[in-house]
N, C-alpha and C positions, 0 to 999 in steps of 0.2 A: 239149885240148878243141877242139871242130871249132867255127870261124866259122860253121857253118849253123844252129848248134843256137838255141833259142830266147834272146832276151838276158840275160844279167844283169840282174837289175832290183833298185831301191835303192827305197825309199821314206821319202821322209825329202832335201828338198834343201837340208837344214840343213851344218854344220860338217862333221859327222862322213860326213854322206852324200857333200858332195861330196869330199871328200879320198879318200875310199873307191874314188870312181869314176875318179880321179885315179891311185891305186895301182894299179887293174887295170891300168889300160895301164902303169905304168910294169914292174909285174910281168910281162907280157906278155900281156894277155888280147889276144885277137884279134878275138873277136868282137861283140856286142851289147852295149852300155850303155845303159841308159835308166832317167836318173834324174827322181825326181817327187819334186814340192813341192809341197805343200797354200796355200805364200806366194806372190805374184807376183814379188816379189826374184830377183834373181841371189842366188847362194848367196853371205853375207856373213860376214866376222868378227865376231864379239859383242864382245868386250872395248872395243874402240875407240870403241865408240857410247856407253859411261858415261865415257869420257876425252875423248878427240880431240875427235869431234863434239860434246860437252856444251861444252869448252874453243874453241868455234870453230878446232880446228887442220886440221882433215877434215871432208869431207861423207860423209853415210851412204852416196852412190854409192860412194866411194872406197875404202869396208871392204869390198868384193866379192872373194871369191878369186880367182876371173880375171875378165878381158871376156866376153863374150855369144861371142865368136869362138874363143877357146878350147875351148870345147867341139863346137864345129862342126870344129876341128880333131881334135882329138881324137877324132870321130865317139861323142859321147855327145848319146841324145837328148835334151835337155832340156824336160821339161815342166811347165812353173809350171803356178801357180793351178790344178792338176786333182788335189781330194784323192781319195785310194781309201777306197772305203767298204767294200770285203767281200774277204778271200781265200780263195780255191776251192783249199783246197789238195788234196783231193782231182784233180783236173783240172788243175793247174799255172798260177791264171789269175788276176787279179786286176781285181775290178771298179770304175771310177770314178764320182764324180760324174755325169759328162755322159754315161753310157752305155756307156763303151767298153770291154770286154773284152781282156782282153791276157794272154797267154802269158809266161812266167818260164821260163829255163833253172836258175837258184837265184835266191833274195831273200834282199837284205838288208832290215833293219827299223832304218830311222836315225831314229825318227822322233821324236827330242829330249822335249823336256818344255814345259809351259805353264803361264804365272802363275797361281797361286789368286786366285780374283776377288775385289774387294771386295764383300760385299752388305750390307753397310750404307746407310743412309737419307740419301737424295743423294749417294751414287755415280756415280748419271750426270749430276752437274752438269760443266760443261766445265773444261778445265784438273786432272782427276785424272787420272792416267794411271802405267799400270807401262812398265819399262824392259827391254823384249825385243826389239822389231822397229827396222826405219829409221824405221818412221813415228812411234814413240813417241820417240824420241831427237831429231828435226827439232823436232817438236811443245817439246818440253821445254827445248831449247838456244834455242828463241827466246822461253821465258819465263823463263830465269835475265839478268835485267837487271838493272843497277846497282840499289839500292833496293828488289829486290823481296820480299819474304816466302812462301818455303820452307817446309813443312813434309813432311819423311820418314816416310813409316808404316815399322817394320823397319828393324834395324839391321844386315843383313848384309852382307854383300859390296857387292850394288849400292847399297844405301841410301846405306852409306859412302863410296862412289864418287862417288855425287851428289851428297851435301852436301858433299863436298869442293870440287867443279867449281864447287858453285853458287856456294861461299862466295868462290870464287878470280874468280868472276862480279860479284859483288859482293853478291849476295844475305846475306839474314838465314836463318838457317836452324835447325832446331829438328826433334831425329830421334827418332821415339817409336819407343816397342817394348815389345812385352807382356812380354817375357823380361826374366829376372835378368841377362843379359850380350849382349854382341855376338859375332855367328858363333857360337851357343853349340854348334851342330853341328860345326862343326869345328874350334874352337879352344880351347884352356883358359882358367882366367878369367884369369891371371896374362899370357896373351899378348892378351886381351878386352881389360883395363881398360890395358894401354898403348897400344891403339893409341885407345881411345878418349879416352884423357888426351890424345894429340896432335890431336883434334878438340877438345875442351875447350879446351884451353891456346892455339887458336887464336881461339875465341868462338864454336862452335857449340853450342847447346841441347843436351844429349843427356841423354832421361833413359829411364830402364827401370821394369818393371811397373805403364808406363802403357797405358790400355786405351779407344781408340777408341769413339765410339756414334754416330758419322754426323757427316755436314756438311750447312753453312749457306750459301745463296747465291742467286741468282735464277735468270741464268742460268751462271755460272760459281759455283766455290766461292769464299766469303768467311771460311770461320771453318772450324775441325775442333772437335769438341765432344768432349769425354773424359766417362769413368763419376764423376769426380770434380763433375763440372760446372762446371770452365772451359772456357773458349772461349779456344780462339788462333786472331788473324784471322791470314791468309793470303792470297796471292795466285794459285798454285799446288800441287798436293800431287803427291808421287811415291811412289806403294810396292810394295814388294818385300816380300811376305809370303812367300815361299815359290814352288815351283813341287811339279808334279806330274808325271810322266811320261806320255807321252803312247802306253797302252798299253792302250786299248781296241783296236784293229782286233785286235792280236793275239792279246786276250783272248777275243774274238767267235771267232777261226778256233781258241780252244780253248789257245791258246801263252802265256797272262796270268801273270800273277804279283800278289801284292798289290802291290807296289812296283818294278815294273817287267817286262819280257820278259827269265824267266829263262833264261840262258845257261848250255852247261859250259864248262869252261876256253878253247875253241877259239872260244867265242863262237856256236854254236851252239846252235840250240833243240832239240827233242824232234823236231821234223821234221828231217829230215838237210836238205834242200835251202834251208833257212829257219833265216838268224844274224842275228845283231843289233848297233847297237855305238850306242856316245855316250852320250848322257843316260837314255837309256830304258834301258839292258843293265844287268840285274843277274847279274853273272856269277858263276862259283863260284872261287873265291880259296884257292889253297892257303895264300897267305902268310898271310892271316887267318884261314883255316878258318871263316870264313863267306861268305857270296853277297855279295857289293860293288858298289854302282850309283855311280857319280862323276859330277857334275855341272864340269865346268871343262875349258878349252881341253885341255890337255895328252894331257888321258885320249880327249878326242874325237878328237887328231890320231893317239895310239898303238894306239887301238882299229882307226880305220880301214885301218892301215898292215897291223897282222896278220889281220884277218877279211879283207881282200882276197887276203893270203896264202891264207887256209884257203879261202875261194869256190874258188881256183885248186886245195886239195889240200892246201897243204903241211901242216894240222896242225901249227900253231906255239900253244904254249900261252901263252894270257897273261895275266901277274900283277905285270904293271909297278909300281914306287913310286909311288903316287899324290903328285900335286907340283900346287901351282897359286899365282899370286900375284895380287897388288892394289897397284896404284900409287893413293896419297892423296897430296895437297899435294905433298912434296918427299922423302916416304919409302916405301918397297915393305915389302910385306910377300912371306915367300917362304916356304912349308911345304911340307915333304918328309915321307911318313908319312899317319899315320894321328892326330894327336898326341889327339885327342879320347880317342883310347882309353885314353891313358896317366891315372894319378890323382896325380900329383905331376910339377913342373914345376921342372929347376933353371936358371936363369939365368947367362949370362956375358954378358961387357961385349965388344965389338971397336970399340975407338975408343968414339964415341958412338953407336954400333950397339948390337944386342941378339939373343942366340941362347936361346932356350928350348928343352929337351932335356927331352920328355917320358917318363917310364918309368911301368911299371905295378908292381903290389903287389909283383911276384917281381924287382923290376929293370931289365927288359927295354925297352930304345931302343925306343917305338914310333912314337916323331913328332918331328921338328924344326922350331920354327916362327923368324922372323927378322924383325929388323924395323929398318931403317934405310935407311943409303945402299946404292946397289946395290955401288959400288965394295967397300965391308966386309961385306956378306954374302954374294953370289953366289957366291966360289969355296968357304965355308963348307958351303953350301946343299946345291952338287955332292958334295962331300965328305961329309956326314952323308946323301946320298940313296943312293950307294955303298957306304956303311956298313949304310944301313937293308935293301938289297938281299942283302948277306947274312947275316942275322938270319932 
């Protein structure tokens, strides 16, 4: 490809974007990068903002993939704060915010996913907040104070995250959820109810098919009110309901999907010059024989690595094991799979560890889920995800 031709451009200055813009060069792209973010953030790591920075061991600066100087080295142009609101893919162009029309050699569409809002009744009293950006996580880690009272809407991943940190904070804490179990999307109950027996067995509140109907307070929250009609006072709330993909623009230019910007194997849309990758990509999956959209670091860094390949040409197809973990308290959880798919779950022991090996109706390994020290399941982990690869 000629240095002359118009840039590569990424949209999306999330995880997957910037890795992405990171693999061209190291692929050899030569010419143009110009990535956009709708955040004013340096492009950051997500994980670490429900651990480290909740735990005071990191500041949200500190989760940035590189410096401000690395992409000036790199000759990527970086431009925050300027969302795109239209693409001209007829014309190869895409239009901003502020006016500015810009030329594309190819696009990527990184453009991750965003929390379902509360609209419930005193929502926007102060001190509620979801756990997505640096400024939610700041916000949050200076109100997990010795004494204070916690309340989690959601029991997923993040929720779990935070009432861990807070409780390890010294907070009181108490994690609601509409659903019959935690992680109920990706996990089975049998690996659900242990990992929430280790928040239990610690002293956190966790209860299921409880069902929120607003908050109480003047001008911060004082109370969450349930369909039951208690009231639990509070001093803060966190929740993680869900997120949604963030696939309107490319729904507008005609490339939508109901649940995400669908892709084929290559990560590729319908338009040849226009792929997609991270939290927004619902790509088509041989290994499952259906379309797959993955939310979690792993899929965001594997995704980036080969759709910079295919910008470049090479046509690398991909259908990586999905794998992602969660560090609580003192034990990680690690799944490899798919294991949700599976409908029966058997258990073995390693040490004081735990492996769950999910199969379906006909037998078939479709998930590994683990849950202990990392020293006893990690090479486990490797092992059943090797396994699961060729199945």
């Amino acid at each position: 490809m000629s240095a002359l031709q118009a840039p590569i451009t990424i949209v999306g200055a999330g995880h997957s974007g910037a890795k992405a813009a990171a693999a061209l060069r190291k692929h050899g792209w030569t010419g143009g990068i110009r990535l956009i973010g709708a955040e004013p953030h340096l492009p950051y790591d997500r994980p670490p903002l429900s651990k480290a920075v909740l735990l005071g061991k990191k500041t949200s600066e500190q989760c940035a993939f590189y410096p401000r100087s690395w992409y000036a080295e790199k000759e990527v142009d970086l431009m925050l704060g300027s969302p795109v609101v239209r693409i001209d893919r007829e014309r190869g162009r895409l239009e901003l915010t502020d006016g500015s029309d810009l030329a594309y050699h190819r696009l990527l569409l990184a453009t991750g996913s965003t929390p379902n809002p509360l609209t419930l009744p005193g929502a926007d009293l102060a001190n509620i907040w979801p756990l997505r950006a640096p400024d939610h996580a700041n916000a949050i880690a200076g109100a997990l104070q010795e004494g204070r009272r916690l309340v989690v809407i959601g029991a997923g991943v993040i929720g779990l995250e935070v009432a861990a940190a807070a409780f390890e904070r010294g907070c009181s804490v108490q994690v609601l959820e509409l659903a019959p179990q935690a992680m109920g999307r990706s996990l089975p109950a049998a690996v659900s109810e242990a990992v929430v027996a280790e928040h239990r067995r610690r002293g956190i509140d966790v209860r299921f098919g409880v069902q929120v109907v607003g908050f109480d307070g003047h001008d911060a929250v004082e109370a969450v009110r349930l369909t039951t009609g208690e009231i639990l006072a509070c001093d803060a709330v966190v929740y993680g309901v869900g997120v949604r993909p963030n696939s309107d623009l490319a729904a507008a230019a005609g490339l939508g999907a109901p649940n995400g910007i669908r892709t084929n194997r290559y990560l590729q849309t319908e338009d040849e010059r226009i792929f997609a990758c991270g939290d927004v990509c619902l790509y088509d999956s041989e290994r499952y024989g259906q379309p797959v959209r993955l939310e979690n670091w792993r899929n965001a860094e594997d995704q980036a690595d080969t759709v910079a390949r295919n910008l470049l040409g090479e046509n690398r197809a991909f259908d990586e094991v999905p794998w992602f973990w969660s560090n609580q308290f003192d034990f990680a959880l690690q799944v490899a799979g798919l294991p949700a798919l599976g409908c029966r779950t058997e258990v073995q022991g390693i040490g004081r560890s735990r492996l769950f090996l999910s199969s379906d109706a006909d037998g078939v390994l479709r998930g590994v889920s683990a849950l202990g020290a990392i020293r006893d399941i990690a090479a486990p982990i490797k092992e059943y995800k090797g396994v699961l690869a060729t199945i």
